[in-house]
C-alpha positions as CSV (number, residue, x, y, z in Angstrom):
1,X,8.3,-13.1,-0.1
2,X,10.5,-10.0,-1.4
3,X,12.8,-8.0,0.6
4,X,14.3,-6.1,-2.1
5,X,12.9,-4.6,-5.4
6,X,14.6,-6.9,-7.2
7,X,13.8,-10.0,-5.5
8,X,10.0,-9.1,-6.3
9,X,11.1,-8.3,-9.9
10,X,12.5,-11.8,-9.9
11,X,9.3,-13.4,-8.5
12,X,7.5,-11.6,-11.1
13,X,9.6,-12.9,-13.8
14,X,9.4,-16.7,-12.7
15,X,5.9,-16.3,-11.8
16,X,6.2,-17.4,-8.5
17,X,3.2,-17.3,-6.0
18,X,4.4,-15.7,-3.0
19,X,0.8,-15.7,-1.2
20,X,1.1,-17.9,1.6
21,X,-1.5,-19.2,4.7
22,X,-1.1,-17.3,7.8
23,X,2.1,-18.4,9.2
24,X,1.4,-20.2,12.7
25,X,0.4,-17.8,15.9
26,X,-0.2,-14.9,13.4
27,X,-3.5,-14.5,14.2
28,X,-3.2,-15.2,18.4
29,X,-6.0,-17.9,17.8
30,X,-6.1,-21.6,16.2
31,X,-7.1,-20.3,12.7
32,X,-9.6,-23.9,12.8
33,X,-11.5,-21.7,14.9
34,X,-12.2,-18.9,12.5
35,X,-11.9,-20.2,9.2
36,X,-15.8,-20.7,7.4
37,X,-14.6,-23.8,4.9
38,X,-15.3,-21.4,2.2
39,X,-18.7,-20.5,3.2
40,X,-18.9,-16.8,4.7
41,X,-20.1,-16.5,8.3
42,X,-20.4,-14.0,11.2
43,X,-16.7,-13.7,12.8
44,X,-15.6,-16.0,10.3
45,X,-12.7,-16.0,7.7
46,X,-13.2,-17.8,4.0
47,X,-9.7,-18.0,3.9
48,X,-6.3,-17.7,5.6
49,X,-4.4,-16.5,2.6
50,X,-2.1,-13.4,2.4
51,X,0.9,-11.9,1.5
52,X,3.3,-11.8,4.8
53,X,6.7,-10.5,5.0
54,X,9.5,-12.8,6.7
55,X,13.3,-12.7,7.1
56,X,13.1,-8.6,7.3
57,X,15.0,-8.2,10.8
58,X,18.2,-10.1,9.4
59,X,17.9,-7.6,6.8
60,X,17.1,-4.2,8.9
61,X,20.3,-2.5,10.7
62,X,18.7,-0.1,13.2
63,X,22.2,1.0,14.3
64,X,22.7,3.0,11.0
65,X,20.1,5.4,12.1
66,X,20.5,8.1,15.3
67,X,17.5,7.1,17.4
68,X,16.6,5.5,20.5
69,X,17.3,1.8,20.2
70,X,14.9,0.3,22.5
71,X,12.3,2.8,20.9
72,X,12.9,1.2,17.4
73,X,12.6,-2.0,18.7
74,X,9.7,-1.7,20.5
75,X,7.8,0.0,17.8
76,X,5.4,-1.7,15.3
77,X,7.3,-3.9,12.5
78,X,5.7,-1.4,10.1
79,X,7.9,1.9,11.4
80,X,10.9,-0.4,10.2
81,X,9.7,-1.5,7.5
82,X,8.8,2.4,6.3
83,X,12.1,3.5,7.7
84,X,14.0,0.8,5.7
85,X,12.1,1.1,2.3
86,X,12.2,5.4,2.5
87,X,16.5,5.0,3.3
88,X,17.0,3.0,0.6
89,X,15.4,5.0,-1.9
90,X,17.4,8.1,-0.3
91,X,20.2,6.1,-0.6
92,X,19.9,5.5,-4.5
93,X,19.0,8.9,-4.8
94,X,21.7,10.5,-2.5
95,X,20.1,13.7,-2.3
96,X,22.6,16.8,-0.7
97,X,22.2,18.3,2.7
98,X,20.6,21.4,1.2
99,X,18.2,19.4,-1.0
100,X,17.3,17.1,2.5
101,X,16.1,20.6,3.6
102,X,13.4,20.8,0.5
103,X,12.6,17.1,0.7
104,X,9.3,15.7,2.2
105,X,7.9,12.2,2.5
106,X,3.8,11.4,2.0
107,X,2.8,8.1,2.9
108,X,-0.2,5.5,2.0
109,X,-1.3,3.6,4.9
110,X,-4.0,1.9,5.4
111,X,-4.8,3.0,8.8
112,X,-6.2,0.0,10.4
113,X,-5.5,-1.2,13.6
114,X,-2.3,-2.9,14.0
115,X,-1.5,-6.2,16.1
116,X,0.9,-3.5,18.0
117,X,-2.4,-1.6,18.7
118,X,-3.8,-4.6,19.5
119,X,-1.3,-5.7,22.4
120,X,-1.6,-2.1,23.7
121,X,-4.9,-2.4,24.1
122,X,-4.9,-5.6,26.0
123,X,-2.1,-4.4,27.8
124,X,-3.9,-1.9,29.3
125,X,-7.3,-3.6,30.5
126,X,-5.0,-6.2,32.1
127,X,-2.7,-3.4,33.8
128,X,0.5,-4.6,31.9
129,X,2.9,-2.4,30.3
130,X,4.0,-2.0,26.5
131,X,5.1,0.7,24.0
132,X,2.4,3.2,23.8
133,X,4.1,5.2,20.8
134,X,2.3,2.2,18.9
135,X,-1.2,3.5,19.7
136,X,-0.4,6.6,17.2
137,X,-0.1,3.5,14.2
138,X,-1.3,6.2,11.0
139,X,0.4,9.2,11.2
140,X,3.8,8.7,13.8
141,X,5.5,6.1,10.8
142,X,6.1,9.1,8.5
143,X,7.0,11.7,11.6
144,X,9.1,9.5,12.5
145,X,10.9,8.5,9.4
146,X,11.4,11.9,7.9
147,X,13.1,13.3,11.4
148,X,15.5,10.2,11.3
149,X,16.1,10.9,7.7
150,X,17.1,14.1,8.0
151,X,13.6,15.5,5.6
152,X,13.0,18.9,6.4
153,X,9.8,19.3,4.4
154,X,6.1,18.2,4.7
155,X,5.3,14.8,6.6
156,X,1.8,13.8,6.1
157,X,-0.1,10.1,6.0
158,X,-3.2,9.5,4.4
159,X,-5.7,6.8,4.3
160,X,-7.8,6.1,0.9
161,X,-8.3,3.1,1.1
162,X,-6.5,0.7,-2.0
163,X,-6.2,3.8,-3.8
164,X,-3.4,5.2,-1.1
165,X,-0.4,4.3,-2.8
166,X,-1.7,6.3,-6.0
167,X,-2.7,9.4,-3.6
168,X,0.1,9.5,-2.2
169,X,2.3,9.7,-5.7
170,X,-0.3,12.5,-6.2
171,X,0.3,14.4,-3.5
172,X,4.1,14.2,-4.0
173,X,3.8,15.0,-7.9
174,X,1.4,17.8,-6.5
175,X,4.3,19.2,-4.5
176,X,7.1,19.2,-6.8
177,X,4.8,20.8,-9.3
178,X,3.7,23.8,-7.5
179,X,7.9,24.0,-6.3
180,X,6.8,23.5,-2.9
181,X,9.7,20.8,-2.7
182,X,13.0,19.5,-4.9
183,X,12.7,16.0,-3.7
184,X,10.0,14.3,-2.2
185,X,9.9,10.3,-1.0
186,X,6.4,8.9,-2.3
187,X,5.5,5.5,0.3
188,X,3.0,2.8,1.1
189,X,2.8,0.5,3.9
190,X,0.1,-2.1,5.4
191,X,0.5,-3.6,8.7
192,X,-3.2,-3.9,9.9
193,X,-3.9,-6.7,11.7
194,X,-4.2,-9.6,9.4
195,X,-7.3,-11.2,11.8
196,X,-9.3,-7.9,11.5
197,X,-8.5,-7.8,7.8
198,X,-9.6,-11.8,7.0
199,X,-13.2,-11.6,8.8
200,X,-13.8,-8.1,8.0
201,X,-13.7,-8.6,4.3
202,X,-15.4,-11.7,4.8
203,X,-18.5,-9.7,6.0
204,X,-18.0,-7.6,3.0
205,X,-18.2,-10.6,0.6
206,X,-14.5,-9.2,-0.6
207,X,-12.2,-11.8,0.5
208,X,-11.2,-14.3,-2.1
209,X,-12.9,-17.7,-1.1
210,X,-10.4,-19.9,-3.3
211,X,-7.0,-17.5,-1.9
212,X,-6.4,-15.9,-5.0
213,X,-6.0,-11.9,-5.9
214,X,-7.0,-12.2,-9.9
215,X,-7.5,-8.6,-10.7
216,X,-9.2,-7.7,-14.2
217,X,-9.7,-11.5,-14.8
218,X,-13.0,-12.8,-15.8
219,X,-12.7,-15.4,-12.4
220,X,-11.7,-12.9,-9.7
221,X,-13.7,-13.2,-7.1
222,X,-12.2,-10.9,-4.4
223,X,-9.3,-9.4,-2.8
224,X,-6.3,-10.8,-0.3
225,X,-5.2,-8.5,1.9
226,X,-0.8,-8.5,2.0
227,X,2.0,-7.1,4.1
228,X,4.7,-4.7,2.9
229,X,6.0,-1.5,2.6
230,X,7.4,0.6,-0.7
231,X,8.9,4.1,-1.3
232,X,10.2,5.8,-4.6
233,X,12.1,9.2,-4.7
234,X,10.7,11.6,-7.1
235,X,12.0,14.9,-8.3
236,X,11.0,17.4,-11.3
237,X,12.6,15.2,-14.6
238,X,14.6,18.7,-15.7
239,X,16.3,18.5,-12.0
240,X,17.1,14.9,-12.0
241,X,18.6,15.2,-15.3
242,X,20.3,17.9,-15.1
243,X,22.0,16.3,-11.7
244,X,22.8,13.2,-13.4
245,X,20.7,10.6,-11.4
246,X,19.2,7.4,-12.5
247,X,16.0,7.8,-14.1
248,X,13.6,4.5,-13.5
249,X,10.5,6.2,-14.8
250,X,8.5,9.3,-15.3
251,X,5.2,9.8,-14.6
252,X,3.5,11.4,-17.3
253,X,0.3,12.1,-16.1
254,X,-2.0,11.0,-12.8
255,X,-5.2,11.0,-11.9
256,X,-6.9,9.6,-8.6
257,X,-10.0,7.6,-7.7
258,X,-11.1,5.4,-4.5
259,X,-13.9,3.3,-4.1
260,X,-12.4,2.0,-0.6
């Protein structure tokens, strides 16, 4: 429902709900088939509700960046998505040739199958042909990205679950701490297959039955998986001072912790 920062800042202001159904064909199956009426159920759904990203393509200019076209295309929404989210923030921060050179990227994703995954799969038990970059879903999206950005330093993805976003500002902080980097992009994406997501946390008993994400509120009563990517560009607060870029926050202390 967000394509920009500050569209989602806006949505937060209004207090708009951007969690939506399932658009139509999302799931490759009539979602009547899957979904339990609320009552949980062996391959069954309680609910269809997500967050889904729309519109991005209009937005995403693959011509800007020095790679195979057809590759891009062809690759899982979530490598554009990454790539998009990481240049942006590289673009606010307009780091220097010499600093690209001590600049890494660790990324947060939930490691899941994606419906990319999926298709190759099928593709190959019926013989067809697809994009088989798209079987290596975890780890190629920040490979990838940091060779087309022009990042030097460490590439690494990790999976912990919920908690992958805050392991990866970890790892990042971690870095620029110990001077093993000046600059280093800090990034989260989700693209697993929504189906796989809905039933599987429906066995868990995790999936919100009434289609609502209520953390820390006395009627949560699970989770909603959503779509999405995010990056922020971090650097030591002396250095960024000192070079006159815009501050948005500074992290003052982290800790980590995953119960995924």
């Amino acid at each position: 429902g967000a394509l920009t920062p500050a569209a989602l800042w806006q949505a937060v202001i209004e207090g708009r709900d951007l969690v939506t159904s399932a658009p139509d064909g999302y799931w490759g199956i009539d979602h009547s088939l899957i979904l339990s009426n609320g009552k949980p159920g062996r391959e069954k759904a309680v609910t269809d509700r997500g967050g889904y990203v729309s519109g991005f393509e209009s937005q995403f200019d693959a011509a800007r960046f020095d790679a195979d076209q057809d590759l891009l295309a062809g690759l899982d929404p979530m490598f554009r998505w990454l790539l998009h989210s990481a240049s942006e923030a590289l673009r606010e921060a307009s780091p220097s040739r010499a600093e690209r050179s001590r600049a890494g990227l660790v990324l947060g994703n939930l490691s899941y199958p994606t419906r990319s995954l999926d298709d190759l799969a099928a593709a190959v038990w019926s013989g067809g042909g697809r994009r088989f970059e798209n079987r290596f879903c975890s780890g190629y999206p920040a490979h990838l990205t940091a060779d087309l950005l022009g990042l030097a330093g460490e590439a690494l993805t990790l999976d912990a679950a919920c908690a992958s976003s805050l392991y990866a500002l970890r790892i990042a902080c971690d870095r620029l701490n110990a001077g093993e980097a000046d600059m280093m992009l800090a990034a989260a994406t989700n693209h697993a297959d929504d189906l796989f997501l809905h039933v599987g946390f429906t066995a868990l008993q995790a999936l919100s039955p009434r289609g609502q994400s209520r953390p820390f509120n006395r009627g949560a009563d699970g989770l909603l998986p959503a779509h999405g990517a995010a990056c922020v560009a971090l650097q030591r607060l002396e250095d960024a001072v000192a070079e006159g870029r815009t501050i948005h926050g500074v992290i003052r202390g982290i800790g980590l912790s995953n119960d995924g």
